[in-house]
Kinemage of the C-alpha trace (Angstrom):
@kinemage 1
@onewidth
@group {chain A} dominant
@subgroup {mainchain}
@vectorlist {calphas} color= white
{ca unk a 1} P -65.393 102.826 22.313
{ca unk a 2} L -62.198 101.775 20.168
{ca unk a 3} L -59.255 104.763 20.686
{ca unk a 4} L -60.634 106.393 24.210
{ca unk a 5} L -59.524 103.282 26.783
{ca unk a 6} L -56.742 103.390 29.175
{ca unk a 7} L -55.049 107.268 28.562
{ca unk a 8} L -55.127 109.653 31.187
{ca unk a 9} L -51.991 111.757 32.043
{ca unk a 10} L -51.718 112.622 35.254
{ca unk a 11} L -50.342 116.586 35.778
{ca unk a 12} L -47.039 116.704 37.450
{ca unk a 13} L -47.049 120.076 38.576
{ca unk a 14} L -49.355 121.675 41.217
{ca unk a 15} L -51.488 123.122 38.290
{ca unk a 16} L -51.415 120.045 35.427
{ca unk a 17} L -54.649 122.153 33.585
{ca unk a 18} L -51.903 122.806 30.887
{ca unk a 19} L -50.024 120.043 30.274
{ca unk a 20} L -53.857 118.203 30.129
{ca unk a 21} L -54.270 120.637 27.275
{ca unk a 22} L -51.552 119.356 25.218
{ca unk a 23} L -52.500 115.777 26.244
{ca unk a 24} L -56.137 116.410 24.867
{ca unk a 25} L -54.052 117.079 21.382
{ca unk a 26} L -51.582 113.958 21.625
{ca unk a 27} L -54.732 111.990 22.203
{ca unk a 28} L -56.205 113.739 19.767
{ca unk a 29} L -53.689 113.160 16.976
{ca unk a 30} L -53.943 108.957 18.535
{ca unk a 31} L -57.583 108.725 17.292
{ca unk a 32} L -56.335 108.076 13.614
{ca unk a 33} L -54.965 104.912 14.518
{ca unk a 34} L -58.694 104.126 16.079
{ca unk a 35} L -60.607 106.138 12.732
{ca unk a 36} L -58.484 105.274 10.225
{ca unk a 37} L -61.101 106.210 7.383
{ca unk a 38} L -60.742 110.089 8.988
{ca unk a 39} L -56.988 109.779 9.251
{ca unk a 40} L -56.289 112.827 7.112
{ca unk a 41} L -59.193 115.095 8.856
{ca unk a 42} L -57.952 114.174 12.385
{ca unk a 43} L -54.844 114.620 11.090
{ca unk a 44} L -55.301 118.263 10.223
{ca unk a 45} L -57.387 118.900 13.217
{ca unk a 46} L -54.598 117.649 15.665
{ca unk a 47} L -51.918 119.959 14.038
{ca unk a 48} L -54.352 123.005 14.211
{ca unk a 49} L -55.210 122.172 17.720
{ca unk a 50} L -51.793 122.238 18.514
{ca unk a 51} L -51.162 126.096 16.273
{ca unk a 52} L -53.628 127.564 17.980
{ca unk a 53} L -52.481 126.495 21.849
{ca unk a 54} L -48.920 127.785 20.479
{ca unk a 55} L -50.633 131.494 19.295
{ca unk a 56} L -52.984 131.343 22.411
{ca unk a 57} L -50.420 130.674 25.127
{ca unk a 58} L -47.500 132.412 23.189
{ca unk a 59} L -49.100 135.647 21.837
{ca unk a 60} L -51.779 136.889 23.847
{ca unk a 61} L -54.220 140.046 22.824
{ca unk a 62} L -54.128 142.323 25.319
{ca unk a 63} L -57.176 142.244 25.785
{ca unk a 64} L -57.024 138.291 26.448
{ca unk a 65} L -57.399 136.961 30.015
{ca unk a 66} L -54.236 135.406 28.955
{ca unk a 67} L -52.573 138.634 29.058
{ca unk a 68} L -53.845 139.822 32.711
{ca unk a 69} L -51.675 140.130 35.855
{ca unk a 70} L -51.865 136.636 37.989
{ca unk a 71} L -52.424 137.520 41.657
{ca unk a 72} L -52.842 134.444 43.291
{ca unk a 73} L -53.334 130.771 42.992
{ca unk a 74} L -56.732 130.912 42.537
{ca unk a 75} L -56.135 133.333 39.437
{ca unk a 76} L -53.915 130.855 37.646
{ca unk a 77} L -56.074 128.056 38.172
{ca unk a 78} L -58.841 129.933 36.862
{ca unk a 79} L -56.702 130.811 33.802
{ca unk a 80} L -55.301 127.399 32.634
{ca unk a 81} L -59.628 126.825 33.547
{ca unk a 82} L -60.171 128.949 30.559
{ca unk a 83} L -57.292 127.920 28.498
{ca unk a 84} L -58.535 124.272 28.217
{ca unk a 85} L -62.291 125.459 27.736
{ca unk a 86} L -61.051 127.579 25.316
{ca unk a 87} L -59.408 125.002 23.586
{ca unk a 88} L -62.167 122.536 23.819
{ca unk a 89} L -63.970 125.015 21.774
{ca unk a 90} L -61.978 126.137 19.199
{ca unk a 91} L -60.990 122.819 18.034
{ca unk a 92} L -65.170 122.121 17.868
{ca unk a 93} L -65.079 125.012 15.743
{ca unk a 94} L -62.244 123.301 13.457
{ca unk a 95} L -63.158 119.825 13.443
{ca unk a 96} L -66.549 121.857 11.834
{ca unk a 97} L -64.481 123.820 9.439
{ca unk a 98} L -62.550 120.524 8.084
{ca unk a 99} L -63.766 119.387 4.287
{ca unk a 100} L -65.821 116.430 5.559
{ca unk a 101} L -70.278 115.168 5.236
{ca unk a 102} L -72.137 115.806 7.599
{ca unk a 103} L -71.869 112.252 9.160
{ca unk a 104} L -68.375 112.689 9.276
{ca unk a 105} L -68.434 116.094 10.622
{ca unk a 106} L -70.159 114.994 13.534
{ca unk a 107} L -68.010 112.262 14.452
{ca unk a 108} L -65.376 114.449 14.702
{ca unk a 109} L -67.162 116.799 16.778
{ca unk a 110} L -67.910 113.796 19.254
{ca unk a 111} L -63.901 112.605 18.781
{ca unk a 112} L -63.367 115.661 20.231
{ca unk a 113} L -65.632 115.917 22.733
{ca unk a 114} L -64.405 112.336 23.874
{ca unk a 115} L -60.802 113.463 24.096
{ca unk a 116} L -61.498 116.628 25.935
{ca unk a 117} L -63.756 114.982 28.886
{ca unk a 118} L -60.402 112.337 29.468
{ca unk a 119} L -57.949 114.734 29.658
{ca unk a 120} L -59.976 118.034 31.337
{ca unk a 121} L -61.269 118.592 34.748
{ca unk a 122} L -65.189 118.294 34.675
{ca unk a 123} L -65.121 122.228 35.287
{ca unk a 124} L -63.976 122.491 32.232
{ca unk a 125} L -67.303 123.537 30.117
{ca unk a 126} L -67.082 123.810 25.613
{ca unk a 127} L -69.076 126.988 24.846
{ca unk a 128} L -72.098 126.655 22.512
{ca unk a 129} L -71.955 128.691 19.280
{ca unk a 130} L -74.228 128.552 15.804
{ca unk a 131} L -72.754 126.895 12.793
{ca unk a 132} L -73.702 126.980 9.332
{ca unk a 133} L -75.350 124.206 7.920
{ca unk a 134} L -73.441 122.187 5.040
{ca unk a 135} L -74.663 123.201 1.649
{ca unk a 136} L -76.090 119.837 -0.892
{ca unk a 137} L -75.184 120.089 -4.707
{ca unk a 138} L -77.125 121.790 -7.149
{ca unk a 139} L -77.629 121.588 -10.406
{ca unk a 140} L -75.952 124.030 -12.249
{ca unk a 141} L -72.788 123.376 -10.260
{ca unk a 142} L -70.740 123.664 -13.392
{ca unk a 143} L -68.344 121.028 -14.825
{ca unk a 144} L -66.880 117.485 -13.341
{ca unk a 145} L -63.194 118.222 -13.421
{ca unk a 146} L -60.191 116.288 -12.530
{ca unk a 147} L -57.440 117.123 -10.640
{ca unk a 148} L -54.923 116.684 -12.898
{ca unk a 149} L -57.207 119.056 -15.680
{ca unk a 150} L -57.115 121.706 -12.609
{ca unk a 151} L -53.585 122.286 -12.308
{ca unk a 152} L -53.107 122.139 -16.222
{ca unk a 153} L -55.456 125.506 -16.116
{ca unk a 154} L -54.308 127.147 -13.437
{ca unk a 155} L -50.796 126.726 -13.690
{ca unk a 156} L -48.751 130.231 -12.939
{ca unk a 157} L -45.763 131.521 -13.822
{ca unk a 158} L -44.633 133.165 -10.490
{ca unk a 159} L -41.786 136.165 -10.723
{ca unk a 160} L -39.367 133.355 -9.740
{ca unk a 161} L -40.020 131.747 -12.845
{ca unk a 162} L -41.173 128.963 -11.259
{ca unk a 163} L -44.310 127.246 -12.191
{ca unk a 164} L -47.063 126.798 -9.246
{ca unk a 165} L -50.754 125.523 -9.891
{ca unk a 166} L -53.017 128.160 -8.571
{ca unk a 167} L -50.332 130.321 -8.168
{ca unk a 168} L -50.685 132.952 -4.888
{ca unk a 169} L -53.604 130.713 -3.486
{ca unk a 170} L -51.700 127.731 -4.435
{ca unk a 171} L -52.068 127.273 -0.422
{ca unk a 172} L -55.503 126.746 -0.426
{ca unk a 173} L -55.725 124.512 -3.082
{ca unk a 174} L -53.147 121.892 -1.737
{ca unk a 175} L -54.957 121.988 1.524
{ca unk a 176} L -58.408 121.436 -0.301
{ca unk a 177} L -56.373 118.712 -2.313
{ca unk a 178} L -55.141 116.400 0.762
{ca unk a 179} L -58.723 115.503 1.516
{ca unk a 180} L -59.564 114.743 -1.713
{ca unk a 181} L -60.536 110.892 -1.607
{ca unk a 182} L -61.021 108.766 -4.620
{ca unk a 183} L -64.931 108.665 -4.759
{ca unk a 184} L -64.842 112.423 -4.685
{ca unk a 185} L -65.582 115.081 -7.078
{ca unk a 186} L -64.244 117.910 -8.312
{ca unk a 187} L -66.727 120.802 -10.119
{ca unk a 188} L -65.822 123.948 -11.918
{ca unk a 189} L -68.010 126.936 -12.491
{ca unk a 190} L -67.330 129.917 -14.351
{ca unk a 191} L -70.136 132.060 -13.676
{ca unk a 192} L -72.272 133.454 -16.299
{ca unk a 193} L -70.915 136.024 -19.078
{ca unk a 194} L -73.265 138.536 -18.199
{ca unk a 195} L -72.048 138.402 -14.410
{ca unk a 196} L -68.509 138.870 -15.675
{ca unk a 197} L -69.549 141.991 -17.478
{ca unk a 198} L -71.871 143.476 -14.806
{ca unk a 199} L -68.558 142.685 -12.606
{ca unk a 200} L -70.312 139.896 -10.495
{ca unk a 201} L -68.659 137.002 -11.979
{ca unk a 202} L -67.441 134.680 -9.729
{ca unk a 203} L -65.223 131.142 -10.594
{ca unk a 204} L -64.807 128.489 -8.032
{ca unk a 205} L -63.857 125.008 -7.084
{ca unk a 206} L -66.205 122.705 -5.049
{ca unk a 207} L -64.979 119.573 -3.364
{ca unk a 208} L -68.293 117.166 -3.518
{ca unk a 209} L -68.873 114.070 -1.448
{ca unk a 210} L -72.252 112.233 -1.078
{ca unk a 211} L -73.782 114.600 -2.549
{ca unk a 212} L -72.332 117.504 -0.507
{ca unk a 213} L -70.426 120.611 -1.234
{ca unk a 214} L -67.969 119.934 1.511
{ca unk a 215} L -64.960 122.598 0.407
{ca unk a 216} L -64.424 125.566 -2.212
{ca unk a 217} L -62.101 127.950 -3.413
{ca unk a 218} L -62.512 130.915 -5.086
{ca unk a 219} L -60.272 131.407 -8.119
{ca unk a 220} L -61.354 133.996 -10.057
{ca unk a 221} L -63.458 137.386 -9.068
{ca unk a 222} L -65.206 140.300 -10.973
């Protein structure tokens, strides 16, 4: 298959579990070349990849087998073991979480996959966990919106003066925005008056594609 020929680092240290782990994100961050229709999903999932070996290997819980006493050889091995399962699984977890279909979604999961069994040992094992399953479009989703008609209604004065769209969660919506394609939609709903006055009102933003809700933020809460 196109993107998973010909790359295999070879460790140079007596323990290369490690420095396989931040191959498996290099490679990783490669496959847009090969899937250039996912480029910004793989994208984001390389960079996160590579956040969370930086929080895993640089601040440990205490409670983390990262954090324990290494006695022996055998310890450490077992370690960097668990570091590179660990990885294998998180980045499962975030390749899920990334705005995408179904279809999509699950060619990312097997990019992943892919990358991990080149650059890990095969005693390196991806633990199995439950995910939610994507929600389709319903009716009363509320109203097509553009981008553009977005920002114009939720721009914010911040204390700087300066003007933000979305202000405080102006985060989320720029990382909802760079997967926004141009056969996607963009809904608004409001909620319905009598939620807002029974203070269950809820406003959001929902990313569609192919008839899927495939991101949301909240904006507005009662």
């Amino acid at each position: 298959m196109a993107g998973f020929s010909g790359i295999r680092i070879e460790p140079h240290h007596k323990h290369g579990w490690t420095q396989n782990a931040v191959a498996f994100t290099e490679m990783l961050w490669h496959q847009q070349l090969y899937f250039p229709e996912l480029k910004p999903e793989i994208n984001a999932l390389a960079f996160r990849s590579m956040r969370d070996i930086a929080r895993t290997a640089l601040c440990p819980s205490e409670l983390s087998v990262y954090y324990e006493t290494m006695k022996c050889e055998e310890d450490v091995k077992k370690r960097e073991l668990k570091f590179c399962g660990d990885l294998w699984s998180t980045t499962v977890s975030l390749a899920r979480s990334i705005p995408s279909t179904p279809k999509e979604t699950e060619k990312l999961v097997d990019i992943v996959g892919r990358c991990a069994k080149k650059c890990f040992s095969d005693q390196v094992k991806q633990e199995e966990f439950q995910v939610d399953p994507q929600r389709k479009v319903r009716e009363d989703l509320g109203q097509r919106v553009s981008i553009e008609e977005l920002e114009q209604k939720h721009m914010v004065t911040m204390p700087s003066g300066e003007k933000i769209p979305f202000g405080y969660i102006n985060g989320q919506w720029m990382d909802l925005k760079s997967f926004i394609r141009d056969t996607d939609e963009l809904w608004a709903e409001e909620g319905e008056d009598q939620n807002w006055e029974d203070l269950a009102g809820r406003a959001e933003i929902f990313l569609v594609r192919d008839g899927y809700v495939i991101g949301k933020i909240l904006t507005r809460i009662s």
